[in-house]
C-alpha positions in Angstrom: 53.5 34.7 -195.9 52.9 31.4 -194.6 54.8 28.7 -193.8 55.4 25.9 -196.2 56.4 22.6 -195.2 55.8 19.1 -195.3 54.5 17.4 -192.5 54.0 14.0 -192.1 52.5 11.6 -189.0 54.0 12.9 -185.8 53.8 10.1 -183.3 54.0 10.1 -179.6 52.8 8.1 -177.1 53.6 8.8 -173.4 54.8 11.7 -171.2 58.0 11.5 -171.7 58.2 11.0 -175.3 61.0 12.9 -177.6 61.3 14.3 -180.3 63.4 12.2 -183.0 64.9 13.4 -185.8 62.9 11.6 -188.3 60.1 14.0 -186.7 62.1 16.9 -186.8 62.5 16.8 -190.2 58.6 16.6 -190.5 58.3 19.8 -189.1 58.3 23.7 -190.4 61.4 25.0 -191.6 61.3 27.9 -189.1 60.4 25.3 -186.1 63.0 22.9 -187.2 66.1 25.6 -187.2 64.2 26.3 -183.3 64.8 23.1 -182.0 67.7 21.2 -184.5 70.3 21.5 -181.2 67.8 19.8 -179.1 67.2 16.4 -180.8 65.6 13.5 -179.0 64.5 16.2 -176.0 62.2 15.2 -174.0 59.0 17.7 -173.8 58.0 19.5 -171.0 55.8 18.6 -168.3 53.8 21.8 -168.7 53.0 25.1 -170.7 52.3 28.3 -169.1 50.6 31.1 -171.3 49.6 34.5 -170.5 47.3 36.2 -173.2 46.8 40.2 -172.8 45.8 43.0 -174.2 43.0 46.1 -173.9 39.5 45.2 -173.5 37.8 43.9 -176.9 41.1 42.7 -178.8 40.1 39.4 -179.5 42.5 37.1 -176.9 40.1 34.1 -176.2 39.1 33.2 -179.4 42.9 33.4 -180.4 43.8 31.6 -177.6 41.2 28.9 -178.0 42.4 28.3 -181.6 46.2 28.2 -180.8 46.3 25.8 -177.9 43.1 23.3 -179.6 40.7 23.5 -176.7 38.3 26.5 -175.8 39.0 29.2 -173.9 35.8 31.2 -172.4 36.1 34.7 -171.9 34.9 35.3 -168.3 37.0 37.5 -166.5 34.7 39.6 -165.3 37.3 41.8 -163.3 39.4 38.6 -162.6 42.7 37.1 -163.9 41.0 34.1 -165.4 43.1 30.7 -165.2 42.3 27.7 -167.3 43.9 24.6 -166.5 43.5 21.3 -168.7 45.6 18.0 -169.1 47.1 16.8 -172.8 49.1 14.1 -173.4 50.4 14.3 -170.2 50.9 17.8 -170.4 49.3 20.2 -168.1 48.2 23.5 -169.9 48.1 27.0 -167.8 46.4 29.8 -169.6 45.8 33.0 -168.1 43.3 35.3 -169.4 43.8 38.9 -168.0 40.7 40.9 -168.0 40.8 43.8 -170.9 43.4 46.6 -169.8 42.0 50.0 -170.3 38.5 49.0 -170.2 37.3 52.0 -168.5 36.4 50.6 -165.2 39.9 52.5 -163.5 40.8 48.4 -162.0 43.8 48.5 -164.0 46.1 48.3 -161.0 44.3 45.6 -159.7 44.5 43.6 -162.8 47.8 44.2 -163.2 48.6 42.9 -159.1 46.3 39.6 -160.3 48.6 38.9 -163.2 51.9 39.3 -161.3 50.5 37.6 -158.3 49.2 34.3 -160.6 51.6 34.1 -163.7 54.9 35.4 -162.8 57.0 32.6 -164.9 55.3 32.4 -168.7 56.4 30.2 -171.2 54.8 32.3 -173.8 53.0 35.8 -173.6 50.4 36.9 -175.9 49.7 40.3 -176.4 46.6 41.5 -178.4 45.9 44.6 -180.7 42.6 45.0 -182.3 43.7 47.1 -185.9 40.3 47.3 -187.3 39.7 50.7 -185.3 42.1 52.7 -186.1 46.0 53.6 -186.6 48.3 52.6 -184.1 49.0 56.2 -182.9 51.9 58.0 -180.8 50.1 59.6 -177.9 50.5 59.2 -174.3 46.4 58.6 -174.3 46.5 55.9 -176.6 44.9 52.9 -174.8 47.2 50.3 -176.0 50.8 52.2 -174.9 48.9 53.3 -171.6 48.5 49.4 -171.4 51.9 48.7 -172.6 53.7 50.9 -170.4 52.1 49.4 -167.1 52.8 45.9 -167.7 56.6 46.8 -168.3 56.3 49.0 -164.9 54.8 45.9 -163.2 56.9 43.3 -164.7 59.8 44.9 -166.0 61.6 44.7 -169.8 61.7 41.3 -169.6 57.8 40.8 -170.0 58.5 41.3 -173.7 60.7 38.2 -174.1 58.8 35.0 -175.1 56.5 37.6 -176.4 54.3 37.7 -179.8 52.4 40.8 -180.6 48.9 39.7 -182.1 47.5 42.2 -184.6 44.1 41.4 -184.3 40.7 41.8 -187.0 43.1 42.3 -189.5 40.9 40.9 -192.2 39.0 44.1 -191.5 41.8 46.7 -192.9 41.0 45.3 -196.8 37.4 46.3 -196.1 38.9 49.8 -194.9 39.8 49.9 -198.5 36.9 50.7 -200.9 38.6 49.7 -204.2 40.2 46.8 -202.9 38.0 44.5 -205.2 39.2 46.1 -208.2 43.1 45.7 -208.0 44.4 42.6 -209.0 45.6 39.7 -206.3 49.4 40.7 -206.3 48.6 44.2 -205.4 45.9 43.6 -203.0 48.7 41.5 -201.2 51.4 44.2 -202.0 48.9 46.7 -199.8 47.9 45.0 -197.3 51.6 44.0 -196.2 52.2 47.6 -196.6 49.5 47.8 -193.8 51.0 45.4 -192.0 54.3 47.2 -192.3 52.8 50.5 -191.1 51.2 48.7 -187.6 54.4 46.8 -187.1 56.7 49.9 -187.4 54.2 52.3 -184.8 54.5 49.5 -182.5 58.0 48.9 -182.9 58.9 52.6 -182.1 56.5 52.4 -179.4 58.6 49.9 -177.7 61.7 52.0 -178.2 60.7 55.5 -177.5 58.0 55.1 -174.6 58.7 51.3 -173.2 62.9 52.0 -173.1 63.4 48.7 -175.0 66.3 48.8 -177.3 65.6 48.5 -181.3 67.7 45.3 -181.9 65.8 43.6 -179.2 62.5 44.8 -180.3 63.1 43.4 -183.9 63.6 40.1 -182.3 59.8 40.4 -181.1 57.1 38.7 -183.3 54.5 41.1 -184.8 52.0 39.3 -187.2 48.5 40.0 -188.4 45.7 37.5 -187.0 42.1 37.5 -188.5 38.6 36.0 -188.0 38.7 32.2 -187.4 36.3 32.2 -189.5 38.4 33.1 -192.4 41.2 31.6 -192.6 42.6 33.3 -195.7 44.4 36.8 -195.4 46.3 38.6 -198.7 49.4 36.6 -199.1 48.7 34.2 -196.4 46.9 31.0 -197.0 46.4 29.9 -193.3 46.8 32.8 -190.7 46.1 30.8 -187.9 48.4 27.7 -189.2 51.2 30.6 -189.3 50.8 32.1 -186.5 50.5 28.8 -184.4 54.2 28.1 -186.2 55.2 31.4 -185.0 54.1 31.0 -181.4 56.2 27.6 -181.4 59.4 29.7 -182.3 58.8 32.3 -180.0 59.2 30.2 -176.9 62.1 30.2 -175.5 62.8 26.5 -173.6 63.3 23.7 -176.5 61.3 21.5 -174.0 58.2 23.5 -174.2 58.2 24.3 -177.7 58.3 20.5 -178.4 55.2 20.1 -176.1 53.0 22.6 -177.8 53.6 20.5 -180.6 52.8 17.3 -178.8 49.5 19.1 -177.7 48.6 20.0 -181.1 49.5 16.9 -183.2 45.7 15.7 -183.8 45.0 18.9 -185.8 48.1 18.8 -187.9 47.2 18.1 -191.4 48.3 18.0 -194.9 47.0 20.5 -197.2 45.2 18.0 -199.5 43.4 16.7 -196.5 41.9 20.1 -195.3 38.3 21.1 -196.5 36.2 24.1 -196.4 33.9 23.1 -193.7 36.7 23.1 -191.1 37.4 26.4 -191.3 33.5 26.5 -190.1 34.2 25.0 -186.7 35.2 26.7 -184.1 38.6 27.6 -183.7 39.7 25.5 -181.4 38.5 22.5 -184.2 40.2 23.8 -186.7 43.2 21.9 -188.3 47.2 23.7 -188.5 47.5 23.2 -192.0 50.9 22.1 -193.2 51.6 22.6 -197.0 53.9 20.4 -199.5 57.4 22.3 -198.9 58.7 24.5 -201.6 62.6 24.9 -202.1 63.7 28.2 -202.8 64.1 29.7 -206.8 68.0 30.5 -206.7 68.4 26.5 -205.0 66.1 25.2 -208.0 68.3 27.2 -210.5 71.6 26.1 -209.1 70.5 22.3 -208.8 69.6 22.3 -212.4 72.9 24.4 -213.6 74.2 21.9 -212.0 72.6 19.0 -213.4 72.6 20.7 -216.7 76.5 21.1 -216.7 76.3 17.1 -215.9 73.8 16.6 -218.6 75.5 18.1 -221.0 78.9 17.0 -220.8 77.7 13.2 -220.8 75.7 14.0 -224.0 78.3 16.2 -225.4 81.1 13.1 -225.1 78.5 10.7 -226.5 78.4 13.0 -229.4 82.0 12.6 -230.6 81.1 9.1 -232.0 78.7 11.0 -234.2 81.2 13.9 -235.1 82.2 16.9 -233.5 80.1 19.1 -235.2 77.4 17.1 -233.3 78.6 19.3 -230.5 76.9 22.0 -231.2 73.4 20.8 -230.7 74.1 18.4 -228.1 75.8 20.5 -225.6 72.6 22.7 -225.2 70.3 20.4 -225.6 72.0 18.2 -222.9 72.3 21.3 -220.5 68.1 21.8 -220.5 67.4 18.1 -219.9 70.1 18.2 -217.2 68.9 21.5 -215.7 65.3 19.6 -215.7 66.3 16.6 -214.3 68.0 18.3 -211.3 65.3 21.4 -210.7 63.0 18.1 -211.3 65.3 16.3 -208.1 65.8 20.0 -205.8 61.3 19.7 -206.1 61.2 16.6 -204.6 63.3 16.7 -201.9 
C-alpha cells in the first residue's frame, strides 16, 4: 500500500543544511522512524547508485523518475555513469549494461561495475514480471545474473539493496476477468501476485545465492509499473512509494537525508497533484505525499478514551437533574466523547 503522510514545505538552502525536527516530522512515517536518531544531521556531500538487472527490465526509466532528472539508456556494452550537481549534492548513477543479454560480455560487464562503483549508497536491481514466473532453474536469466554479481561482489552486494519488480501493471492484464471482480478483490489478487514473485525471489536468495532468510526478509521487494500509470491495485502512487522505500533502504542517515534534499521540488500534497503530471516524463513527475491517516485501533482507543471523559462529566452534571438521568446521560455522553477524541486522534 502506499505511504500516507503529511508533508508540508521542506526548506533548505545551502550544502550543509540539516535536517530539523520540525522537518522530520513532515516527513513519511517509515522515513521518519529511518532517520529520528539522526536529528539536525547534516546531508551528505554525494549519492552513489548502482541500477542493475538483465537486459530489457526497465532500469533507466526507473532511475530517471526516482532521482528527478533523466537517465538515457546508452550502455551500449559499457557501464554507463551519469554524473550531475543538486543542491550541492553530486549525484553518481551507474547504469550497467543488461546482464544476460545474449551477447556472452557478461564477465566484462561484471569487471566494469566492480572496477567503477565498488562503494554504492544504494543498489537497484531490476526484474521485468510481465513475462513470466519467476522460476527455480539454474537457466533462468535473472538467478544466472544474480548469482554472478554475488560471485563478483560478494553477499554484501545485497545490502543497501531494493529489488524492483518491474511492468507490474502488466500482471492485471495477464488476467482476463480482472474487469469483472470488484476493486477489493482485484487488489486482494494482485498482492497475491506480488506475494508469489516476492517469495520465488526470496528462496532464490536462500537456496542458490547462500544468503540467509532473516537477512533476505530485511531486503525490499516492491512492484513498480509504467510511469505512465501511476496507479497499481492498492497503491495510489507506485512511484511516490517506492521513492519512500528507496529513502529507507539506504543505509548512512546522511545520504538518505540528501536524496530528500535532491527531491524536495517534486514533493507535493495530494490536493495539489493533477492528471497531467502523471503525463510527463518521469523524471517530472511529482512524489505525492497524502494527508496522514492514524491507525483504526488508535482512533478507537482515543475516543474510549474521550468517551469515558465525556461521559463521566455529563453523567455528574446529571445528578442535579436526578439520578435516573443517569441512564441516558452516561451513553449519550460516552458517543460525544468517543467523537470528540476519534475527531482530535484525525487531526493530529
Amino acid at each position: 500500500m502506499a505511504t500516507n503522510v503529511d508533508l508540508g514545505e521542506i526548506a533548505f538552502t545551502g550544502e550543509y543544511d540539516v535536517i530539523t525536527d520540525s522537518e522530520i516530522s513532515q516527513l513519511p512515517l517509515e522515513v521518519q522512524r529511518s532517520i529520528e536518531n539522526g536529528k539536525n544531521c547534516k546531508t551528505a556531500d554525494s549519492i552513489n547508485i548502482l541500477v542493475t538487472g538483465k537486459t530489457g527490465s526497465g532500469k533507466s526509466t526507473l532511475v530517471s523518475g526516482i532521482l528527478g532528472f533523466k537517465v538515457e539508456d546508452k550502455s551500449e556494452g559499457q557501464v554507463s555513469k551519469h554524473e550531475i550537481n543538486r543542491e550541492g549534492i553530486t549525484v553518481r548513477v551507474w547504469d550497467s549494461p543488461g546482464l544476460q543479454d545474449g551477447t556472452g560480455n557478461q564477465e566484462d560487464y561484471l569487471k566494469q561495475i566492480k572496477q567503477q562503483c565498488s562503494y554504492r549508497d544504494l543498489t537497484i536491481y531490476c526484474i521485468r514480471i510481465s513475462d513470466t514466473r519467476f522460476v527455480h532453474t539454474a537457466e533462468n536469466p535473472d538467478v544466472v545474473a544474480m548469482k554472478k554479481l554475488t560471485q563478483a561482489f560478494g553477499k554484501g552486494f545485497w545490502s543497501n539493496c531494493i529489488i524492483a519488480l518491474t511492468y507490474a501493471n502488466t500482471l492485471t492484464a495477464m488476467d482476463l476477468d480482472w474487469d469483472t471482480f470488484p476493486v477489493a478483490e482485484q487488489v486482494r489478487r494482485f498482492e497475491r501476485k506480488i506475494n508469489e514473485w516476492r517469495e520465488q525471489v526470496q528462496d532464490i536468495l536462500v537456496q542458490d545465492i547462500g544468503i540467509s532468510r532473516d537477512t533476505v526478509k530485511t531486503i525490499t521487494i516492491a512492484p513498480v509499473g509504467h510511469y505512465r500509470k501511476p496507479h497499481l491495485p492498492g497503491c495510489e502512487y507506485w512511484l511516490s512509494n517506492f521513492w519512500f522505500k528507496c529513502v529507507v533502504t539506504i543505509s548512512t542517515l546522511e545520504v538518505r537525508c540528501a536524496l530528500v534534499k535532491i527531491n524536495r521540488n517534486r514533493i507535493k500534497r495530494e490536493n495539489e497533484v493533477k492528471k497531467s503530471d502523471f503525463g510527463m516524463s518521469p523524471e517530472m513527475q511529482p512524489i505525492v505525499a497524502t494527508k496522514g491517516t492514524i491507525p483504526i485501533p488508535q482512533i478507537i482507543g482515543a475516543g474510549v478514551a474521550g468517551g469515558a471523559i465525556g461521559s463521566t462529566v455529563v453523567g455528574l452534571i446529571s445528578l442535579v437533574a436526578g439520578p435516573a438521568a443517569l441512564f441516558v446521560s452516561i451513553p449519550v455522553g460516552f458517543i460525544i466523547g468517543a467523537l470528540i477524541g476519534g475527531g482530535l486522534t484525525l487531526k493530529r
